[in-house]
N, C-alpha and C positions, 0 to 999 in steps of 0.2 A: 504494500500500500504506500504510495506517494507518501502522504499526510504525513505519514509518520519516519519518513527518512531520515530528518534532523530532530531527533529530541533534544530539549534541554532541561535539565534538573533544576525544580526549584528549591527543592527542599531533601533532603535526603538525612537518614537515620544515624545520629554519633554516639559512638559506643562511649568517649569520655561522657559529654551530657545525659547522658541513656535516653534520647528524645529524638523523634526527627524535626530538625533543625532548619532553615533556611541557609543554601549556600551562595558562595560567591565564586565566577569561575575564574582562574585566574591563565592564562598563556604562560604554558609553559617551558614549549620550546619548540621549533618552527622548524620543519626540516623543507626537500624541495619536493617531495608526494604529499606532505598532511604538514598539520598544525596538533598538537596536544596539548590540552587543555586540563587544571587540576581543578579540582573541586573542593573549596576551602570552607569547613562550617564558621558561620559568622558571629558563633558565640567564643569557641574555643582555640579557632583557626587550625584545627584538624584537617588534615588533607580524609577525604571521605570518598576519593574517587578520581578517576579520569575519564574525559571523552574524545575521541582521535576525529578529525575533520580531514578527510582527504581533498587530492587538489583538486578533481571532480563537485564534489560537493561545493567545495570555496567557489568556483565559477560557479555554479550553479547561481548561489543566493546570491553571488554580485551581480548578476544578472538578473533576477529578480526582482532588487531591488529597484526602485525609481528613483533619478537623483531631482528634484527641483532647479531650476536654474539661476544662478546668482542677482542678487539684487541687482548688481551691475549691467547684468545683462537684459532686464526688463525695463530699465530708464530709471529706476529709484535712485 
């Protein structure tokens, strides 16, 4: 299923807090196939996880995105 190609975690379960916790993802290291990504709880700052972005996916959603075009360029 499309939809669910790219997840991202909001929240995930820390064994220090014993809770599921809200995370933060942080970059963590960039190669030239993928990007990895850690997943840091934002109480304790436990690493709780990783997610791999390959370079496929990366074009993907840069391409899905829409950029707006600069105030400059519309006469503002």
């Amino acid at each position: 299923m499309k939809q669910f190609e790219s997840l991202r975690a909001s929240s995930l379960y820390c064994k220090k807090c014993a809770a599921a916790m809200p995370v933060r993802e942080k970059l963590l290291l960039v190669l030239p196939d993928k990007e990895i990504y850690d997943y840091l709880c934002t109480n304790c700052a436990s690493s709780l996880g990783q997610r791999e972005v390959t370079a496929g996916e990366l074009m993907m959603a840069r391409s899905q995105t829409t950029r707006r075009p600069a105030m400059s360029q519309i006469g503002f």
